[in-house]
C-alpha positions as CSV (number, residue, x, y, z in Angstrom):
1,X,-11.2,21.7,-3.7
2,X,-13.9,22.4,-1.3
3,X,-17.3,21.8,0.1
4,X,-19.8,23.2,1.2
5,X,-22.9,21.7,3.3
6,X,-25.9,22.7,4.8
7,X,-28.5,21.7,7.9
8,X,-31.2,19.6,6.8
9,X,-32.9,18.1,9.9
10,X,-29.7,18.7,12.0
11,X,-28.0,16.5,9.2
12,X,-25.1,18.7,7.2
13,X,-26.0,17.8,3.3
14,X,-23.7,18.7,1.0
15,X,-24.7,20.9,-1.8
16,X,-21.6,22.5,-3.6
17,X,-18.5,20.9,-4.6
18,X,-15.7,23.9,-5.5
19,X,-12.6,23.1,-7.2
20,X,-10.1,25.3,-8.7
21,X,-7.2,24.6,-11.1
22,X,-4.6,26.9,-13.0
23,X,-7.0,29.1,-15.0
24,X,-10.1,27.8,-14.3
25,X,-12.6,27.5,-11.6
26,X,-15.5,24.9,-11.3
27,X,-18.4,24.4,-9.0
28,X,-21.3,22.0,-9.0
29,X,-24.3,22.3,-7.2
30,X,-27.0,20.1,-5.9
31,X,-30.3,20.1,-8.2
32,X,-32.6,22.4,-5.6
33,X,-35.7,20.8,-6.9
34,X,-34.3,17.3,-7.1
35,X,-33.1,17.5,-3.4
36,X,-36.7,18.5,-2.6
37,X,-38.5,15.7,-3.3
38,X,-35.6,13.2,-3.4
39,X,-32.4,13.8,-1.1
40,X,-30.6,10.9,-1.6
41,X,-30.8,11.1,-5.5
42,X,-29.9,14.7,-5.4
43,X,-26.8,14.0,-3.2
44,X,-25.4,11.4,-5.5
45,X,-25.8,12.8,-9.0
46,X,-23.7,15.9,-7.0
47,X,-20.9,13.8,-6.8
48,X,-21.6,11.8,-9.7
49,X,-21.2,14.7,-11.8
50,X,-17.9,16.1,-9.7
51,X,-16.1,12.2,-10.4
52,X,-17.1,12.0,-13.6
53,X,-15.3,15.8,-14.3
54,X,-12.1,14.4,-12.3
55,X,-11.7,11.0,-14.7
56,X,-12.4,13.3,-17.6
57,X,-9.8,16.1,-17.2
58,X,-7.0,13.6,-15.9
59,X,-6.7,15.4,-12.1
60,X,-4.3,13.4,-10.3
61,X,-3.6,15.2,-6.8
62,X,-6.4,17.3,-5.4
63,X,-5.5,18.9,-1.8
64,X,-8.4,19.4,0.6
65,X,-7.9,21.4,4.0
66,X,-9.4,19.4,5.9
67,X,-9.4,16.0,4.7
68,X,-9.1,14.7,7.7
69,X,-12.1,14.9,8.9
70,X,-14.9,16.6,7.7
71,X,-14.4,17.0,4.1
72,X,-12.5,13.3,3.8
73,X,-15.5,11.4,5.3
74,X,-18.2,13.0,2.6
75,X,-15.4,12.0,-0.4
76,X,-14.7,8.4,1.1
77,X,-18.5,8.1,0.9
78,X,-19.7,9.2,-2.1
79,X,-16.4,7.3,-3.7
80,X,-18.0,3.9,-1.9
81,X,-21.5,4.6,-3.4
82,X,-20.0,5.1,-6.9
83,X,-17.0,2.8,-7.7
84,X,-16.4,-0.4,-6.6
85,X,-14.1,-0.9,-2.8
86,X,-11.4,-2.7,-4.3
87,X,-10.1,0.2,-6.3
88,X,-10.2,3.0,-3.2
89,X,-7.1,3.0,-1.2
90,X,-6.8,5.4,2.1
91,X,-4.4,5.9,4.5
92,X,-5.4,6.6,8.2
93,X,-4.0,7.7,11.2
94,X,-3.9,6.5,14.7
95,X,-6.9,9.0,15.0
96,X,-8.9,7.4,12.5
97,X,-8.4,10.8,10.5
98,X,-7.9,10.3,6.5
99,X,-3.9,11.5,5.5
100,X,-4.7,10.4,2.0
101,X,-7.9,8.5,-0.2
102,X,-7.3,7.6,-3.8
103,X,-8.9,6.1,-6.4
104,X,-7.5,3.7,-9.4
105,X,-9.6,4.1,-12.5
106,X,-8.3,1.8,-15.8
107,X,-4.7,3.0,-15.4
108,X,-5.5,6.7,-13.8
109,X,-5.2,7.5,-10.2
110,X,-6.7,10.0,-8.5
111,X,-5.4,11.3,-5.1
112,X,-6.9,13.2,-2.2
113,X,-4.2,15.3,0.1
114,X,-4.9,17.1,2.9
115,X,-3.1,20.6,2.9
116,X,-4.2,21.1,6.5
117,X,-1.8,18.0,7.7
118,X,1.2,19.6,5.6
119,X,0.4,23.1,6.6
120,X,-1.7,22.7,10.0
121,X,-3.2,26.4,10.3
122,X,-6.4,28.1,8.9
123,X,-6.3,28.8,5.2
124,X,-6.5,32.3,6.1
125,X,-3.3,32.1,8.0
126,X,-1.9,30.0,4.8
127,X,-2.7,32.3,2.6
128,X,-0.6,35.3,4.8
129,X,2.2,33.2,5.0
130,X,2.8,33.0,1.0
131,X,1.3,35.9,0.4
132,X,-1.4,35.5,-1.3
133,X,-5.0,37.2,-1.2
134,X,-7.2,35.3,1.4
135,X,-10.8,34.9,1.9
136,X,-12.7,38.7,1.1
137,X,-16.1,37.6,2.7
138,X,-16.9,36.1,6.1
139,X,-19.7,33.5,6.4
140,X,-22.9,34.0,7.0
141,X,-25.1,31.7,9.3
142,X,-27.8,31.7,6.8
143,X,-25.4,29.5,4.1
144,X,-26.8,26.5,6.4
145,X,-30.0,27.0,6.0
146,X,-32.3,25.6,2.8
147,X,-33.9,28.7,2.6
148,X,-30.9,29.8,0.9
149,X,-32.1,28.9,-2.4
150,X,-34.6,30.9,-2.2
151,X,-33.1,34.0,-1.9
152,X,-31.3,34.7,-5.3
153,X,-29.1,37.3,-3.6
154,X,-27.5,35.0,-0.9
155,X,-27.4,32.6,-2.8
156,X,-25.1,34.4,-5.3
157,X,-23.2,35.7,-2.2
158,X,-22.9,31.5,-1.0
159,X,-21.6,30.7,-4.3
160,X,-18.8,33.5,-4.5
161,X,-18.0,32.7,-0.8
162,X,-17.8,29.0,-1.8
163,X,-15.4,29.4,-4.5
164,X,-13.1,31.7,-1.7
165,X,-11.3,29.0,-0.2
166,X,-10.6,26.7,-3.4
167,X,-9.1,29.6,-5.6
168,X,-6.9,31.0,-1.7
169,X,-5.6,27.1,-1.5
170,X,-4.6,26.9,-5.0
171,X,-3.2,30.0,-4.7
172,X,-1.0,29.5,-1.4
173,X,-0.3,26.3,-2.8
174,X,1.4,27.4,-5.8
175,X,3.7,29.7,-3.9
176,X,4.8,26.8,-1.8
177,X,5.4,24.4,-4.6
178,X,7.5,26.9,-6.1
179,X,9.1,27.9,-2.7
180,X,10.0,24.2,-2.3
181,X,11.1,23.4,-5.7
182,X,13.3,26.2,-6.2
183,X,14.9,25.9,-2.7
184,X,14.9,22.2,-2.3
185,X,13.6,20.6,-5.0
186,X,10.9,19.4,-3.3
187,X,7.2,18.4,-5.1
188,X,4.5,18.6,-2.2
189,X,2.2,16.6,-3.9
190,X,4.8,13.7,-3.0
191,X,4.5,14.4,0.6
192,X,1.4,13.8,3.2
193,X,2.3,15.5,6.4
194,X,4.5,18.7,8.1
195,X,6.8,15.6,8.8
196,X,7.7,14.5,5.8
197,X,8.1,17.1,4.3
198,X,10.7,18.1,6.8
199,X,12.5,14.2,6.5
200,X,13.0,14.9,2.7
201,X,14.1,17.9,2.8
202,X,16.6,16.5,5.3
203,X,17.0,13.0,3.8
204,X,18.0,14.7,0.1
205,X,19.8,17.6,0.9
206,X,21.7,17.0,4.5
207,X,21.8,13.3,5.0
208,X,25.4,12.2,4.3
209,X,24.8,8.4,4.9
210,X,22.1,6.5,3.6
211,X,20.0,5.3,7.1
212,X,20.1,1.9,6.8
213,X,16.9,-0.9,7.3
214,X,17.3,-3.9,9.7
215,X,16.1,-7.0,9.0
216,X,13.6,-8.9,11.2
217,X,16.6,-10.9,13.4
218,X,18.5,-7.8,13.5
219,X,16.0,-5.2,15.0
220,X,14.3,-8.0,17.2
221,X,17.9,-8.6,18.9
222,X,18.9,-4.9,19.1
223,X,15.2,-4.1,20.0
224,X,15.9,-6.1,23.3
225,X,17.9,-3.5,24.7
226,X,15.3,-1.2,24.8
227,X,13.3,-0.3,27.7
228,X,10.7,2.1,28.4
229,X,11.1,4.8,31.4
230,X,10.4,4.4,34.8
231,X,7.8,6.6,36.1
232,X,7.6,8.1,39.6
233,X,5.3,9.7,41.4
234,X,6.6,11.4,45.0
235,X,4.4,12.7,47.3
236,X,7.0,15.0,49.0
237,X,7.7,18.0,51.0
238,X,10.2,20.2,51.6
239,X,11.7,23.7,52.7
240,X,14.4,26.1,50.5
241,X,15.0,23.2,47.9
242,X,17.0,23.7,45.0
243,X,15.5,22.3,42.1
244,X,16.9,20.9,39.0
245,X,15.9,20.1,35.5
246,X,17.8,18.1,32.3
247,X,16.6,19.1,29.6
248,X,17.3,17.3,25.8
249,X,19.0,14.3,27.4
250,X,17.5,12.4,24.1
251,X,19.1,15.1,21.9
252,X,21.9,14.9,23.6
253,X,22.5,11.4,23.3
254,X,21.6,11.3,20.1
255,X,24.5,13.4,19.3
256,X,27.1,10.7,20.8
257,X,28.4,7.4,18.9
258,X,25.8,4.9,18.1
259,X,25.8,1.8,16.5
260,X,23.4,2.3,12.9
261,X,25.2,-0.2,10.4
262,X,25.5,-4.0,10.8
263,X,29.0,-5.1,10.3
264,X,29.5,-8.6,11.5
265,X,27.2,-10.6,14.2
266,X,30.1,-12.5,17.1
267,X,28.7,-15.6,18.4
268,X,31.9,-16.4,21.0
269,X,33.8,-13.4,22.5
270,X,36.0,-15.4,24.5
271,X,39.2,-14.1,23.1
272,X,37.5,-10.3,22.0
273,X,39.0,-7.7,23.6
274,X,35.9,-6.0,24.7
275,X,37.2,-2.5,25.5
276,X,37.7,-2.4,22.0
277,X,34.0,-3.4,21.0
278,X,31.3,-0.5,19.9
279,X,28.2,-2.4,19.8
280,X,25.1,-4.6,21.2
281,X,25.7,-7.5,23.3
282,X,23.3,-10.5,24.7
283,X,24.9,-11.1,28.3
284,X,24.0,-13.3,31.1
285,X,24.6,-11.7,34.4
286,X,25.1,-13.6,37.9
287,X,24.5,-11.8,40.5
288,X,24.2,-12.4,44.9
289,X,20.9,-14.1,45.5
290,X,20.2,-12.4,48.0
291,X,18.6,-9.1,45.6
292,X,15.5,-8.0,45.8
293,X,15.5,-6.1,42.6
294,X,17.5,-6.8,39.6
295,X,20.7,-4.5,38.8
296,X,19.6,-3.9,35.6
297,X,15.4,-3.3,33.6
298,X,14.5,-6.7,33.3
299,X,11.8,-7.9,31.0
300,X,9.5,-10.5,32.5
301,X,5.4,-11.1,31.2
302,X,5.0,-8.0,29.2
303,X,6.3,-5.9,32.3
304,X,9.7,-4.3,32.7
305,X,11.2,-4.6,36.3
306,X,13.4,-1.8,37.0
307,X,16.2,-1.7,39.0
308,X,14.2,0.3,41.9
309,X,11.2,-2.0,42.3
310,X,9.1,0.4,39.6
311,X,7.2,-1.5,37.1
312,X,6.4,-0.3,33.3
């Protein structure tokens, strides 16, 4: 779906809803001589009229490109003003952007995706990269204006431009969901983002060990060991230097042993040979009182105390 707005006392309105499904297309527009006399009014029977064809027709997933933002907050609203807040659910990023809003009605749910977080480029450049026909018009400044119903011409031109980018996303969308099916038997409308997409593709076709969950005790004991970075900043100079990078030490380690399975928690390792052990360990280490700095990251108030003086 899609949809389309224009400027009403600096104020983007919304005035077409487009959405497009296999073999039919569907578009609802704002009552011009409602939204005259009585905006508000006008606004709401818009998206009245777009909910009420969703819970009809039985349209579980709809994808948006740009949920996100701009398109999410006008469909969060206008679900708000017309059912009640205990049946909308939404997931949000650390952005406070929308990666999913859905809706339980009786025992039907509807779900709003955005395509844009699973395939984060323009829809014309979407619609290149499966192939199928992009957007034919450009758009034209004067879409923004009321004036436009007015003009019978442009406002023909707005609604064949409005429809462009629901029947391209269905379009592109198709070709992935068959690209993905066929080749990894993947369903994008179970997926939210590029990255999981990527994780199930990787979790059902190339993981040979299920990744096993810690339990609260667990993680908070191995999560001890972890420290973050020390950051530097130097203030240096110097004349023919060589300089040298690393790059992918986390890769790199990644790709040695590591611990990912609990097998059995040691409470005395008196008698344990410990050159034999392949694990984590809770140690107490003495060391000469005279240090300034500890041997080892040390944790104390919230702050970690690295073995150089640095503090994180």
């Amino acid at each position: 779906m899609d949809i389309e707005t224009i400027s009403i006392s600096s104020v983007q309105i919304p005035i077409l809803i487009s959405i497009s499904k296999i073999n039919e297309n569907k578009l609802f527009i704002i009552n011009y001589n409602l939204l005259k006399i009585n905006q508000d009014l006008a606004v709401f029977n818009l998206w009245k009229d777009f909910f009420n064809y969703l819970n009809k027709q039985k349209i579980k997933t709809i994808f948006v490109h740009n949920l996100g933002k701009f398109d999410g907050l006008f469909i969060y609203k206008n679900l708000l003003r017309e059912y009640s807040p205990n049946i909308i659910k939404t997931i949000i990023d650390q952005h406070n952007s929308f990666v999913q809003i859905s809706i339980k009605i009786a025992n039907f749910e509807i779900i709003f995706k955005d395509s844009l977080r699973i395939f984060p480029i323009s829809l014309n450049e979407l619609s290149k990269v499966f192939g199928v026909e992009g957007k034919i018009s450009k758009y034209n400044p004067e879409f923004n204006k009321i004036s436009l119903f007015d003009n019978k011409s442009l406002l023909n031109e707005f609604i064949t431009y409005s429809l462009q980018d629901s029947i391209c996303l269905l379009n592109a969308l198709l070709k992935a969901q068959k690209h993905y099916l066929e080749k990894y038997l993947i369903d994008i409308t179970s997926i939210v983002s590029t990255s999981t997409l990527s994780f199930k593709i990787f979790r059902t076709h190339y993981l040979k060990n299920n990744i096993p969950i810690l339990n609260k005790n667990q993680d908070l004991f191995i999560r001890k060991s972890y420290f973050g970075g020390a950051t530097d900043y130097f203030r240096a100079f110097g004349k023919n230097l060589f300089y040298y990078d690393v790059n992918s030490l986390y890769p790199f380690a990644m790709c040695k042993p590591m611990p990912y399975k609990l097998i059995k928690f040691h409470k005395d390792l008196s008698n344990f040979e410990l050159n034999n052990f392949f694990g984590f360990l809770e140690v107490e280490i003495q060391t000469p009182k005279n240090l300034i700095y500890p041997l080892l990251p040390y944790k104390n108030e919230g702050l970690t105390i690295h073995p150089l003086g640095k503090f994180t």
